[in-house]
N, C-alpha and C positions, 0 to 999 in steps of 0.2 A: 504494500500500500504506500501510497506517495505521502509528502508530509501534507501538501497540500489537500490530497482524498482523508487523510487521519483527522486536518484539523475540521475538515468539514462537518466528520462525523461527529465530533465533540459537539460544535456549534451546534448539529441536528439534536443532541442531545441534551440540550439548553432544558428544555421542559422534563426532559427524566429526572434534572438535578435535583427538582424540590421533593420528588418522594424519597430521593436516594437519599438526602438529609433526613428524611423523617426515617428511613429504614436504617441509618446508620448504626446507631444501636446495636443490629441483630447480625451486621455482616458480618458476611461470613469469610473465612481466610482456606477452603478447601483445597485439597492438593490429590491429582488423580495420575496413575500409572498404569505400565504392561509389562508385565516380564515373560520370555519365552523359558521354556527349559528346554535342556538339551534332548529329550527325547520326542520335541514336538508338543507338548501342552504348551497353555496358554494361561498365565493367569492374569487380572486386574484388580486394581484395590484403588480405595481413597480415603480420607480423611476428613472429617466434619464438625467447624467449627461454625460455634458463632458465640454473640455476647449477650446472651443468657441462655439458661438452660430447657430444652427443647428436646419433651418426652417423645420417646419413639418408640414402636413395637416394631419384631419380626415378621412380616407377614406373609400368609399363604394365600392366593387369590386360584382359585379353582378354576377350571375349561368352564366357558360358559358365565362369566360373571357380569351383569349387567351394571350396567353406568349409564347414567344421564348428567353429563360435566353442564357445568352453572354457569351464566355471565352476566354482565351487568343487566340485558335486559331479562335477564331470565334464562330457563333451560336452553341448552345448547344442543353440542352431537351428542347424541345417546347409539352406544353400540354393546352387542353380546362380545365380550372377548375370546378370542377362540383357542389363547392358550393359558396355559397354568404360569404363576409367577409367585415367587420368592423374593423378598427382600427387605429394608428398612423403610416401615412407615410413619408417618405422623403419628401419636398415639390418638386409637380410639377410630381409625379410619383405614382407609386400602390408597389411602396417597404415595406412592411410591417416590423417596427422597433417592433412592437406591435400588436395588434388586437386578433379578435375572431370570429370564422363562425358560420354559423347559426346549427352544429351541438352539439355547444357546446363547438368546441374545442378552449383553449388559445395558444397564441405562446407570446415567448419574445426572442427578440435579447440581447444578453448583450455581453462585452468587454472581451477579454478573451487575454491580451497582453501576450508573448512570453512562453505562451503553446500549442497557435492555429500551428498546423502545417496540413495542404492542401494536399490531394492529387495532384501531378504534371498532368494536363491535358495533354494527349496523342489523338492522332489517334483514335483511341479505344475506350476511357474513353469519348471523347468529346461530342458525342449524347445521355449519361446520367446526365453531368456536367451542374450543375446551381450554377451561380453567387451569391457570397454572398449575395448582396443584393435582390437576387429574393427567397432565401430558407426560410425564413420565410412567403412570399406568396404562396409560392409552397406547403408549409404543412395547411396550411389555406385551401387554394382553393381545396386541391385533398383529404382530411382525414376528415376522421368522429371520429378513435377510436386509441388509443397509440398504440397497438398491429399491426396495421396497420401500422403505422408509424414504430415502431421499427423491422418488416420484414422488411421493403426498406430500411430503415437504412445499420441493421446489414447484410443483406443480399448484400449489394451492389448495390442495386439498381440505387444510384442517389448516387453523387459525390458534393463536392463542390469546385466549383474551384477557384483558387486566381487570383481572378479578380479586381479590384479597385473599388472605391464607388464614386459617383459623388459629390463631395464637400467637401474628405477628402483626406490629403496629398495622394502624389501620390505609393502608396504601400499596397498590399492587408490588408484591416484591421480586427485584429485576434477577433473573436467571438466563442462563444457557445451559444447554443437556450436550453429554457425552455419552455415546452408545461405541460398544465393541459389538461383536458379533463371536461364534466361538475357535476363530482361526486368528483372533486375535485384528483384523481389521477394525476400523474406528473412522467416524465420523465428530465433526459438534456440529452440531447446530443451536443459530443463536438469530434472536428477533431482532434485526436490523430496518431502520427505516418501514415499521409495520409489515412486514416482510419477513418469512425462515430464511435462511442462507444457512446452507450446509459447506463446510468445509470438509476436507479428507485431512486426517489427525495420523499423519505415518507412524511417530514418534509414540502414540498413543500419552499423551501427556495432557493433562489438561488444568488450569488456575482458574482465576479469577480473569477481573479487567484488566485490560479493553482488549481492544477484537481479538479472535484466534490467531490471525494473519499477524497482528503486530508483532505477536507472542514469539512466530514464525520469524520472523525479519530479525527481530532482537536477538537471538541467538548467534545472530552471524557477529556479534559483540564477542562470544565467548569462544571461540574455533581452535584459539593458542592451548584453551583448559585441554589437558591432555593425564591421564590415572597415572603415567611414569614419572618417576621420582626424575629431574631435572640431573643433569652431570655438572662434576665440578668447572667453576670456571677460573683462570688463572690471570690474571692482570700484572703485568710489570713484576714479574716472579712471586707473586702473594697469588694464592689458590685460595679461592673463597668454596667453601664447602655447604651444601643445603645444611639446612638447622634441625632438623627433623625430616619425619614423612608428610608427603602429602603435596611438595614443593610442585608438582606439575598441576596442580590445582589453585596455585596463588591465584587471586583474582575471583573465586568463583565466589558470586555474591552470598552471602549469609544472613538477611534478614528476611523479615516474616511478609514484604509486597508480593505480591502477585506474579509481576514480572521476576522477581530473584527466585520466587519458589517454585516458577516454571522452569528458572535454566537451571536450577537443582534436582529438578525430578526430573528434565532429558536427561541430565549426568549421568546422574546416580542410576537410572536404569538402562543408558544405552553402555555405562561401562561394567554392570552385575555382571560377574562372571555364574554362566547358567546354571542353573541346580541340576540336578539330576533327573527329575520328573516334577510335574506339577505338584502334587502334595510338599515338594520339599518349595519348590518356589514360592507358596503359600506363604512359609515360614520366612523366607527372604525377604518374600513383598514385605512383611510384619516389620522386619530390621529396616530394612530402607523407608516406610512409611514415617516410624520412631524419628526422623532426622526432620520430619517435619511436625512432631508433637509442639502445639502452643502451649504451655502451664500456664495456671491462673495468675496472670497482673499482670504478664511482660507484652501482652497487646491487649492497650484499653486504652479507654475516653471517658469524659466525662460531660453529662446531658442533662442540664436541670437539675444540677445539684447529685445526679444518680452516675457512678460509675461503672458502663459496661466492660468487661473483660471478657475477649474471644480467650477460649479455651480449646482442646480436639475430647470432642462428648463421646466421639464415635469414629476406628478404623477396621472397614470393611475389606473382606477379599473377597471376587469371586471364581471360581473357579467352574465356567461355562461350559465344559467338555462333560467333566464328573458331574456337574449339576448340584455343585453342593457351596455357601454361602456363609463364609464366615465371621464372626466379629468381634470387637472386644473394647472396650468404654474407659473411658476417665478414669472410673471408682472401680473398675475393676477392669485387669491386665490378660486374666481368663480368656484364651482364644476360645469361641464357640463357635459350633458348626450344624448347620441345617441340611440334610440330603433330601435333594427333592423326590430321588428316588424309592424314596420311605413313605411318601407320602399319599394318597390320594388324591389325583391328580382330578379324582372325576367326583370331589365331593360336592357336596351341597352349600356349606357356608365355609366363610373369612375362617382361618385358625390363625390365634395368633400367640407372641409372646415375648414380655417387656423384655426391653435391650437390657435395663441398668440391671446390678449385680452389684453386690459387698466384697471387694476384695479379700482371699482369704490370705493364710501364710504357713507354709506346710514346716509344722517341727520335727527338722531329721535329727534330733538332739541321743534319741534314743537309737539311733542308726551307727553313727561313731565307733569305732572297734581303735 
């Protein structure tokens, strides 16, 4: 993107600013990945922050589950879903923050504050328009393959409309979704100019703001980061020796923006060396995700006297081959795991099950020899 096409986009963005001020508060600092293993698996994971605490269940959405998504003038598209999904929802609902269907395909929600601009819901527009927080169900439940998804995208198909979220200030709050599929291919798509615009996501990485493409551009900042410890250099008969590990890495940004936590999550997964199979890559994603943990107070603000502090509530892995959905929370470091192939896929209602957990602490005291 040109600087001149970037600044225009901000400019178009002028009116997104004053919700993204009211949503400041809750934004969110997420961070999304891919890792291959060496035997062909695929896995993805992400991380989910925001500044306050925001309950979520596990949930199971069965073949067959109907929706009618909401918009400002009222009901929107209403469709039978036609496959089973797993994943993190809002609590108390089938809103998919996260998840994965039984076709293999990933979705993620991530925070996308004053780039997301909505198409305006019309007469017209409103029996294709779904509710923020139903589009990440809505692509769960009706897609098998990206291709599929990105005709209804680009095509117009489906809308999303600026609708509110139940338990976030009162103003549409601004998102872009990432979908893998289960070979590891990846798409974002994000609501430009009242408009979807699908990107191809190689890297499979995905942040915050602004656009994907920027994200894309900016890296060509970091091309020198290279995983090999740097060789000595010698000047005027003095050899200056690296000081430690890590020296081919000087430079790589370290704080908690958007853009620094995108060119630490290309890094760190385009230089993972492969696990052995997906179940161990699970385990990887978990270590490399860790490098993007926010703890409480080190990103906050303060609003009317109240101080938000982003936290990470929730890091997810999924693993789309095996069909099975991992995760593990703030208050507890407990990796759990959901297989969908236990599950009945052809049940009747929602099963669900809260994410949070009580951290335990295992005493080997009596093990010692």
């Amino acid at each position: 993107m040109s600087v001149c096409a970037f600044m225009k986009r901000i400019l178009a963005a002028g009116a997104a600013l004053l919700f993204a001020a009211a949503a400041a508060a809750p934004a969110s600092a997420c961070t999304g990945i891919r890792l291959r293993a060496a035997d062909g698996g695929v896995v993805t994971g992400r991380t989910l922050e925001f500044g306050f605490f925001i309950p979520t269940d596990i949930v199971a959405v069965p073949r067959g589950h109907k929706v009618t998504s909401q918009t400002p003038l009222g009901p929107g598209l209403t469709w039978t879903g036609k496959y089973a999904a797993v994943g993190a929802a809002l609590e108390g609902s089938a809103d998919f923050i996260d998840g994965i269907n039984e076709k293999g395909l990933a979705v993620g929600l991530f925070y996308f504050p004053t780039f997301a601009n909505y198409a305006e819901t019309t007469k017209e527009t409103q029996p294709k328009s779904v509710a923020i927080a139903d589009f990440g169900t809505w692509l769960l439940t009706n897609f098998a393959s990206l291709d599929e998804i990105r005709s209804a995208a680009e095509s117009g198909a489906v809308a999303i409309a600026p609708t509110l979220v139940k338990g976030f200030p009162p103003e549409p709050q601004p998102v872009h979704f990432v979908v893998y599929d289960k070979t590891g291919a990846s798409i974002i798509i994000e609501p430009l100019d009242g408009k979807l615009k699908v990107f191809d996501n190689p890297l499979g990485v995905i942040t915050n703001s602004p656009t994907f493409d920027w994200h894309m551009i900016n890296l060509r900042n970091y091309v020198a980061l290279n995983p090999r410890n740097v060789p000595p250099v010698t000047i005027d008969g003095v050899t200056f020796h690296q000081l430690g590990q890590g020296s081919g890495m000087l430079g790589l940004p370290g704080d908690f923006t958007p853009p620094s936590r995108f060119v630490r999550a290309a890094v760190f997964s385009a230089t993972a060396v492969p696990a052995k199979d997906a179940q161990h890559a699970v385990f990887q994603l978990f270590h490399i995700l860790n490098n993007f943990d926010i703890p409480v107070g080190v990103a906050r603000e303060e609003q009317d006297g109240v101080i938000h502090t982003n936290y990470t509530m929730l890091t997810t892995a999924r693993d789309a081959q095996a069909l099975k959905y991992y995760w593990k929370t703030y208050d507890d470091q407990t990796i759990r795991v959901i297989d969908m192939n236990a599950l009945d896929l052809n049940g009747k209602d929602l099963i669900k099950l809260p994410t949070k957990g009580e951290q335990t602490v295992l005493d080997v005291t009596k093990a010692m020899k």
